[in-house]
N, C-alpha and C positions, 0 to 999 in steps of 0.2 A: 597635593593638588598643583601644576602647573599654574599660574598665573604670569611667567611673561617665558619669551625665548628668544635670542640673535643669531642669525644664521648668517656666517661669513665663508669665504673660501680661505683658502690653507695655504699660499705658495708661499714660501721660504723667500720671493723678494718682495712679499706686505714688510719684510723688517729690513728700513732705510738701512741697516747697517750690512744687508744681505746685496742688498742691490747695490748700494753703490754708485755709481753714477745715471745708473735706471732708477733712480727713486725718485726722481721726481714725476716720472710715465705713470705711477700707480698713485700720485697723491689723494686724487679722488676716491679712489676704492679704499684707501686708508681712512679719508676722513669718513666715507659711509660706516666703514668696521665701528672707531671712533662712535659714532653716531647712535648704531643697534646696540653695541654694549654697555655705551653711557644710558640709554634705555633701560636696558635690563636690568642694569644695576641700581635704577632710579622706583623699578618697579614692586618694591616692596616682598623682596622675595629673603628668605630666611636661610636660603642654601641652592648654591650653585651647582649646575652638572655639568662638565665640559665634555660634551660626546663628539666623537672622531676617530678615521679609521685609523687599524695598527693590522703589525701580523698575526696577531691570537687575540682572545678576548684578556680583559685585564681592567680591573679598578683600583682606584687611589683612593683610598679616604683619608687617610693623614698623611696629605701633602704629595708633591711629586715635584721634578727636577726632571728640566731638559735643558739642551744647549744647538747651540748653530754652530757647533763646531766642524762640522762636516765640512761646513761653505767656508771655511778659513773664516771663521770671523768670534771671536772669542767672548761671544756672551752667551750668559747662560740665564736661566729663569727658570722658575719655584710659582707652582700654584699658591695663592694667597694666604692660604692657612697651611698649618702643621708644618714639622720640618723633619720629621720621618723619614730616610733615607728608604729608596726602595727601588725595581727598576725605571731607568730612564724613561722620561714620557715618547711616546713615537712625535714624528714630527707633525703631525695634524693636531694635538696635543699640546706638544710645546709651542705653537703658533699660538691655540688659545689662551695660553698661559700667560706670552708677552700679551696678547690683546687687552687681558684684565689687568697685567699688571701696569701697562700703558692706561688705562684708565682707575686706576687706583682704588681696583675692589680691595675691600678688605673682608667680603662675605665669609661664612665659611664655604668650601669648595671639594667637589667631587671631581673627578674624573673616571670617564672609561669611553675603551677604546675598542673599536669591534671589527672585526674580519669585512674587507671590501664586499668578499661574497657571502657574505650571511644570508640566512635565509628571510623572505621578507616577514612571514610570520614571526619569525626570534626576536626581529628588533620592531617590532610593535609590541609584542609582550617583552621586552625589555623597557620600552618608554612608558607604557603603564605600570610598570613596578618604581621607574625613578619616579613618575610624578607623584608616588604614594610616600616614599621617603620623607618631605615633612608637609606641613599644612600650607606651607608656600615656595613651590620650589620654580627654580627659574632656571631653563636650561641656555648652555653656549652650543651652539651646536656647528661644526666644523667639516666643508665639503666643499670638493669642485665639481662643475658639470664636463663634460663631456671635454676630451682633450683634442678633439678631430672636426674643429670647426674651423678647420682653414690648411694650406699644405705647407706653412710650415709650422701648423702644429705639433704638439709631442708623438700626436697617432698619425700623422698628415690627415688629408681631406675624409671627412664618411658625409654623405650628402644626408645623412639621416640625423646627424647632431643638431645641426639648427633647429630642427622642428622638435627634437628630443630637449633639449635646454626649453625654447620656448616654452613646454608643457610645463617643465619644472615651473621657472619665473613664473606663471599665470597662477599655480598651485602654492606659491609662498606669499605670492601677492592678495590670494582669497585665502587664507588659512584654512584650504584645503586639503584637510587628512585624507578625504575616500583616496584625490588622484595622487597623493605622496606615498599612499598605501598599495597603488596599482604597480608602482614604478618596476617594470620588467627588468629580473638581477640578471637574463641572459644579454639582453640588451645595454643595459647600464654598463655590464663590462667590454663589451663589444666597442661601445663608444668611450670607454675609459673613462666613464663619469662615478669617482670614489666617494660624493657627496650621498650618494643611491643610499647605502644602508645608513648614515644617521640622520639621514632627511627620513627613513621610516621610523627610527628612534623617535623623531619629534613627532611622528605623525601618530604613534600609540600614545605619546605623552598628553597631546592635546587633543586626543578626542573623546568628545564632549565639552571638553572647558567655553566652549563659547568666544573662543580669542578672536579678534579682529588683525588684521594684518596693515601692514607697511613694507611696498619693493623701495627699496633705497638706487640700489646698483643691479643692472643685468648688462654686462658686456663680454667681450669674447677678446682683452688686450692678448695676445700669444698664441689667439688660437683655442684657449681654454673658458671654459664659459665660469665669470663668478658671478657671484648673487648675493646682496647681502639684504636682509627683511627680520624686520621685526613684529613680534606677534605678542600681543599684550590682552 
């Protein structure tokens, strides 16, 4: 059963050592992450799932390994438990990874990673099978909204992202499954928002459970919209 979940965005500069001399632009979204996950982890949950997208489907159950090595910066991080050598986690993944491990889970911990474009049906019957995994499970769950809210964003300008994000925010902020369930995959990609399919993972995870919500963070620094909420 689902009883809590954190939903963060993903960019490679929430980690100060990524950014660089821009880390101090993103302090606040860092301390909301900070915030939702010290939640989650407070929440009495017996096993963590860290959902985010990759290029194929893929889970971890003992343990996984990523790094920022991409970005020249030489650190690397290990979901909380197991130490199982297996493929690298994708970078929506390894962000969750630093997040927990910046907050000093020591749960035990899942991962998996699912195709930007999956279908919306797969990743509701995928969040209702992880919230069956134990009798308290607490997901991480990892996304960006739309990359096209501004021209120098990563898409430049789509006049249709503000109003697409907004729906998001209103939807994490009511632990609203029906409209995280409705979320259009033709559109979601269109506006380059990668959060789409594990924002439906969480939305088959927790319907029914009765969660109440908290928006922490809804801003658009770069043009790309993050969200950070927790649902307990």
């Amino acid at each position: 059963m689902l009883v809590a979940a954190a939903v963060c965005p993903c960019p490679p500069l929430l980690v100060p050592e990524v950014a660089a001399g821009a880390a101090p632009e993103l302090e606040p979204l860092r301390a909301a992450c900070g915030e939702a996950v010290g939640g989650l982890l407070a929440s009495g949950a017996e096993l963590i799932v860290v959902v985010g997208t990759g290029p194929a489907p893929q889970v971890w159950t003992e343990g996984g390994a990523g790094s920022f090595h991409r970005y020249g910066v030489e650190l690397a991080v290990r979901l909380p438990s197991g130490g199982v050598e297996g493929p690298e986690l994708p970078l929506s993944l390894t962000v969750g990874a630093w997040l927990l491990d910046r907050a000093g889970a020591a749960l035990p911990t899942h991962a998996c990673a699912v195709p930007a474009d999956a279908a919306p049906g797969r990743m509701l019957g995928l969040g209702q099978g992880l919230a069956e995994l134990a009798d308290r499970v607490g997901l991480l769950v990892l996304g960006d909204g739309s990359a096209r809210r501004s021209v120098k964003a990563p898409g430049y300008l789509d006049e249709r992202a503000e109003g697409y994000d907004a729906a998001v925010a209103r939807a994490l902020a009511a632990a609203d499954t029906e409209a995280l369930a409705a979320l259009d995959p033709v559109l979601s990609d269109e506006l380059l928002a990668d959060g789409r399919a594990p924002w439906q993972v969480l939305a088959g995870a927790a319907h029914g459970a009765g969660l109440g919500a908290r928006l922490h963070f809804d801003e658009a620094p770069y043009g790309v919209g993050y969200f950070v909420a927790s649902w307990t």
